[in-house]
N, C-alpha and C positions, 0 to 999 in steps of 0.2 A: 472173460466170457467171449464165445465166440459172437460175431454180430453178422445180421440180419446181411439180405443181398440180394437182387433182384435183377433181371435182364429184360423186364419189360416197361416199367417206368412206375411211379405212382399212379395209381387211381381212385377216385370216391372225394370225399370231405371231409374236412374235419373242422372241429372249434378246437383253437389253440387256447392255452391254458390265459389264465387272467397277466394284464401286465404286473409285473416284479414293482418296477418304481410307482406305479400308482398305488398295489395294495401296501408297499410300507408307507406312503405319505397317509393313507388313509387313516390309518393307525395314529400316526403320530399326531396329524389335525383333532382326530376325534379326541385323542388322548387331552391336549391343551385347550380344544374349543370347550365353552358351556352347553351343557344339555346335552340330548341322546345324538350319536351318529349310526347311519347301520352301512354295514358296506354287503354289496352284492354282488357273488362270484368275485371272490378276496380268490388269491391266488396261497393255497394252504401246501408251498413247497419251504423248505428249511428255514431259508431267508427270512420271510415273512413272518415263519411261525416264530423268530428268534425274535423279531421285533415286538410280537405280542407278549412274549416272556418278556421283556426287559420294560415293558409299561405297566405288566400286570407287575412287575417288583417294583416299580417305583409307585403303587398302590393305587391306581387306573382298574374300576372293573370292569373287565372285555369278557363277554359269552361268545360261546360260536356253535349255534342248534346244527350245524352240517349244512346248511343252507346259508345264512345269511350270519356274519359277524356283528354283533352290537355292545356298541363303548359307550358308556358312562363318560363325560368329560368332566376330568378333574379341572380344567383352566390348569397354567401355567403356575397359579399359588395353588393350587390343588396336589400338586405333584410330590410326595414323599420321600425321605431318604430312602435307600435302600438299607434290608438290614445283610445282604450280601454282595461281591463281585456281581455286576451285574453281566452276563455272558452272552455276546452278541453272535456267537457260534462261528459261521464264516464269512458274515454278512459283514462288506466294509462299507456298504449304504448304509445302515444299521448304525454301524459306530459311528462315522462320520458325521451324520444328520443327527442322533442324539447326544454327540459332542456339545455341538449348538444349544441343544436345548437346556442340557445340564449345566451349561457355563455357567448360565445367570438364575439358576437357583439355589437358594439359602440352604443348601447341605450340602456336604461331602459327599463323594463316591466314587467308583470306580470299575472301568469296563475295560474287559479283555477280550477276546476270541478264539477260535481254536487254534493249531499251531498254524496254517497256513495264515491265518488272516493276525496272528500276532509277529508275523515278518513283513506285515504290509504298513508302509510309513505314512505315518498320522502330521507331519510336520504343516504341510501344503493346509490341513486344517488349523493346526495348533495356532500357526504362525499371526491366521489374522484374528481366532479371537482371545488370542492376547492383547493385539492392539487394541481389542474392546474396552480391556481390563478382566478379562479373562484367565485364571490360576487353574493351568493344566500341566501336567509332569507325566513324561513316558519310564518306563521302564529302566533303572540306573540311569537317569536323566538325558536318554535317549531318545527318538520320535516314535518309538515302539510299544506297542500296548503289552502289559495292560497300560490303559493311561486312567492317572486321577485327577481329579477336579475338585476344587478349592471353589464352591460357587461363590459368586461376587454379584454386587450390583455392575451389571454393563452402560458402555457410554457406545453413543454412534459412532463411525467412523466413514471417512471416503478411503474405499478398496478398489485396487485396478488388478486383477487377477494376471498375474502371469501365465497362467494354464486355462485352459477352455475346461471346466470341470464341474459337471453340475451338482454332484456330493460337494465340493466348498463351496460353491454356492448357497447349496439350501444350507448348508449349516452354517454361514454366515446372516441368511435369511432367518432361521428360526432362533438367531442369539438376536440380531434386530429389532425382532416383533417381542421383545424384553428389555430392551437398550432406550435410555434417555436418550432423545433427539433423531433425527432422521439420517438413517442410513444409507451411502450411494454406493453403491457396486458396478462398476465397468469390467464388461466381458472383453476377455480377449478374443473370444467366437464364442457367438452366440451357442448355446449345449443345450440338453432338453430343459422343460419348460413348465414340468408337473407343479413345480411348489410354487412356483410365480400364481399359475392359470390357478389351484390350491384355495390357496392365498385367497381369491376372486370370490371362489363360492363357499367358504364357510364366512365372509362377511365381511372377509380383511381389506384394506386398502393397499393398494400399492400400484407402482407405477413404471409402465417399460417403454422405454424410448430408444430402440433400435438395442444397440447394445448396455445400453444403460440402465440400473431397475432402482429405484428411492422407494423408499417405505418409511414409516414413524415406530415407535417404540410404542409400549404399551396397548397394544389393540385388544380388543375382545371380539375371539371367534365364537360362533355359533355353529352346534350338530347341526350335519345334511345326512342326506340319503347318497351316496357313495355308486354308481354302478362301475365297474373295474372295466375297460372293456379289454378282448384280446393282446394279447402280449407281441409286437412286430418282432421281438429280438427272439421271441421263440417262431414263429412262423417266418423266420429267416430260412431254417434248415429246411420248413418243406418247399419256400420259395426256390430255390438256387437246387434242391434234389430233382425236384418237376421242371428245371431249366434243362440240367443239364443229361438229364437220362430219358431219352429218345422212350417214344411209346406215353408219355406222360400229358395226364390234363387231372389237373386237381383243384377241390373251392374251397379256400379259408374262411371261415365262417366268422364276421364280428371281430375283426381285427383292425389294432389302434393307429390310428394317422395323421398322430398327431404333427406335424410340419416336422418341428425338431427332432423327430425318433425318422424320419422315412428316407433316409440318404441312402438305405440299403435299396430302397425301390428305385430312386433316382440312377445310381448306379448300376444296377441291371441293368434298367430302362438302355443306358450307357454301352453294355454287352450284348445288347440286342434279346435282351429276352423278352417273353411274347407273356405280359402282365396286364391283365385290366378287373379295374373296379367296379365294383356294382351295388346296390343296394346300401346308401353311403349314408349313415346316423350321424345327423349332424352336432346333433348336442352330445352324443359321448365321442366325437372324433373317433368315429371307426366306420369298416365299409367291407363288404366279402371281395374277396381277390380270388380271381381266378388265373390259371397258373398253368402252362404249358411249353412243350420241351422245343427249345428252339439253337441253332447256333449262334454259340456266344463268341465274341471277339473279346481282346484285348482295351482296356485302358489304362487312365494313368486316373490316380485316389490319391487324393491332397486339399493342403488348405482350409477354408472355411467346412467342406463338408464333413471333414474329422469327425467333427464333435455329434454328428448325428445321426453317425454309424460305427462307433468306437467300440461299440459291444459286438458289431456284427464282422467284425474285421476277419476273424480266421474262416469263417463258412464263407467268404467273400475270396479267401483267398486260394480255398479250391474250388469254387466257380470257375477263377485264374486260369488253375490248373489241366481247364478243361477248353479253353478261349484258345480262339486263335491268336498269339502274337504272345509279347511282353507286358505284362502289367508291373504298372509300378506304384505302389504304396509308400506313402511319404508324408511326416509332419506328427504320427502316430505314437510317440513316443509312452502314452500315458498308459500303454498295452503292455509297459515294463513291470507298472504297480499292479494291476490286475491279480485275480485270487494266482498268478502265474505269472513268469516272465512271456508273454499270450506272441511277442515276436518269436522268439526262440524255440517254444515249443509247438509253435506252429510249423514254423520250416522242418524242426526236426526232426515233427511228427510226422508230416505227412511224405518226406523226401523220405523214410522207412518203407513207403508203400510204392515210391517212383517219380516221387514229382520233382522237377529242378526247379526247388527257392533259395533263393539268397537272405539271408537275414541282413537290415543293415541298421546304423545305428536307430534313425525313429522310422522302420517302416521292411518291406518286403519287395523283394525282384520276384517274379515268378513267371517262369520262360513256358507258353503252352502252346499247341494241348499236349499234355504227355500221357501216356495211359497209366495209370494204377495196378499193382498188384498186389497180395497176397502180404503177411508180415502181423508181427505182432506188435502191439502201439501203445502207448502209456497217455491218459487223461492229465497225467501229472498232478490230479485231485481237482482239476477246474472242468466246472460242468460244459461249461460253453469247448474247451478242445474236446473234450468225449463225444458229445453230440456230434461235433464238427467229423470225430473220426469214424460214428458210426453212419453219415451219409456218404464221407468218402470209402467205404466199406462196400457201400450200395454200388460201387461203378469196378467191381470187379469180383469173377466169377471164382479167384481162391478165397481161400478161409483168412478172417482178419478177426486174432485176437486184442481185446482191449483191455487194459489192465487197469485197474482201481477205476472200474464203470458206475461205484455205487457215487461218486462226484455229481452224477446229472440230476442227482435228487436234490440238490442244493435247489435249483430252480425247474426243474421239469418233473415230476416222480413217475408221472405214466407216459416220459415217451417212446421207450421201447414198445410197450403196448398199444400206442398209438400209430408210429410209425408200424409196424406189422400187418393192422389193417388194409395200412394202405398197399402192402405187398406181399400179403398173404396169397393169394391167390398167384403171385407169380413167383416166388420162389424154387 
């Protein structure tokens, strides 16, 4: 398809779509707490909708009247075998997170995904809840799904994660919260923080000490009232669009801030772009951001802040493209598993359109400003690079085709539609 384009910048408002990682956690709490959960402004893109499939099969009853989501909580003994493949679609939060859950219950089963998401390697979870006591098997006894499970009774363990990674994490959190004895988990970097903070308000105990989180086995959650708020990893794209195309003043409406998800703000902040908050809800961590086009510089993206901007890395890295100077990205490596090899197809997306990046092993060189032009560019089926190439689309006045565009539905469904308002008027 050809994509949108603009020479005067964003304008107006918008509310970005609900957060991704909050509306599957919700799901999954509501799914193992006791009594009603409702969740409000669930985010109803693929991902999500794959997670409510694979509860509603493991015999969880979830309604959804178009307004508000509401779960029946089966608890954790509540949970049913499947009587099929349980199919996580392309969602590897999805499978990961209910790896966990599945470990340590009393039936058999087994979950696949589609083809991209059954070449994405499930070992990094396998590995620790094994050492639970965990009976999991990939594919010709490979780390590739489908994977089956042998549920068992779990034992706790002390885990030092080798990877800053918040899918093993909650999936070793949700096989814990089943596990005799107390669980310790030391991060390698600290990664977002949904199932921990989770954890907190349907009733659960648990406990974070810097980089370290203990919990006990056997707890009983309780239904809450869910509100999702704004999605940052979606309201990255219009952040960094209204940075870097001149003419631009745009307000995100109700968007999440949560500490561990905003290293995409911190690094702006970093490229001198011109970001301020307002109107900031303290109990759903969120706050409207207003957003205007300013010149961006060069830095260097490494270290601890990885982990809490690892989704936002490719629309970070034509921001890059647009800076003055060299950025350099580094430590990134986990942008290998992604629904894409997200290093790769980022340089070699966008260097299609003009831009000089270097791919290297965990991260990106990217030599700027360079200007953009014209080309036709491949999604490679990951929503986050399509999105990414239809804002770098927006900084150049030839025609830029994008090929398999229907990936943004995984987690965005209206933002072609979205994004259009805001540059309808100047096309």
């Amino acid at each position: 398809m050809e994509l949108l384009k603009t020479q005067q910048g964003l304008q107006g408002e918008l509310t970005v779509p609900a957060d991704k990682s909050i509306s599957h956690r919700s799901i999954m709490f509501g799914a193992i707490s006791q009594g009603t959960t409702t969740v409000h402004n669930f985010l109803r893109a693929e991902d999500c909708l794959s997670t409510v499939a694979v509860f509603k099969a493991l015999g969880v009853e979830i309604k959804d009247d178009g307004q508000t989501i509401t779960v029946e909580g089966a608890g954790f003994s509540g949970l049913k075998g499947p009587t099929d493949r349980l199919d996580a679609g392309n969602s590897g939060t999805t499978m990961r997170l209910v790896l966990g859950i599945l470990a340590g219950r009393p039936f058999d089963s087994q979950i696949a995904g589609d083809v991209s998401l059954n070449r994405r390697p499930m070992e990094r979870v396998m590995g620790p809840l094994r050492k639970m006591g965990a009976e999991l098997q990939g594919t010709k006894n490979s780390e590739f799904p489908p994977i089956t499970i042998k549920g068992q009774p779990l034992s706790a363990i002390t885990y030092e994660m080798p990877i800053a990674s918040a899918q093993v994490k909650s999936a070793i959190i949700f096989a814990a919260l089943q596990a005799n004895g107390e669980t310790t988990i030391i991060e390698k970097e600290k990664s977002r923080n949904h199932t921990e903070e989770m954890i907190k308000q349907f009733g659960g105990a648990i406990t974070v000490e810097d980089k370290k989180i203990i919990l006990s086995g056997n707890q009983q959650l309780v239904g809450q009232s869910v509100t999702v708020p704004g999605d940052i990893s979606s309201a990255a794209f219009y952040l960094v669009a209204a940075s870097m195309i001149k003419g631009s003043k745009l307000l995100l409406k109700h968007v999440g801030i949560n500490p561990t998800r905003t290293g995409i703000l911190d690094v702006l902040a970093e490229m001198g772009a011109n970001i301020n908050e307002q109107s900031r809800d303290e109990k759903n961590q969120a706050a409207d951001l207003l957003v205007q086009a300013a010149d961006l510089t060069a830095c260097e993206i490494s270290g601890a802040i990885i982990p809490r901007l690892i989704d936002e890395l490719p629309i970070i890295a034509l921001a890059a493209t647009q800076a003055k100077g060299t950025t350099i990205i580094r430590d990134a490596q986990e942008l290998k598993v992604k629904e894409t090899n997200r290093i790769d197809a980022t340089a070699e997306e966008l260097n299609k359109l003009g831009a000089a990046i270097e791919p290297t092993e965990d991260g990106l060189i990217i030599h700027g400003p360079t200007p953009l032009h014209g080309g036709v560019v491949d999604s490679h089926g990951d929503h986050r690079i399509g999105m990414m190439l239809q804002i770098a689309a927006l900084l150049t006045s030839e025609s830029v085709e994008l090929t398999n565009p229907e990936a943004i539905n995984i987690s965005y469904p209206d933002f072609f539609n979205d994004l259009s308002q805001l540059v309808e008027e100047n096309v």
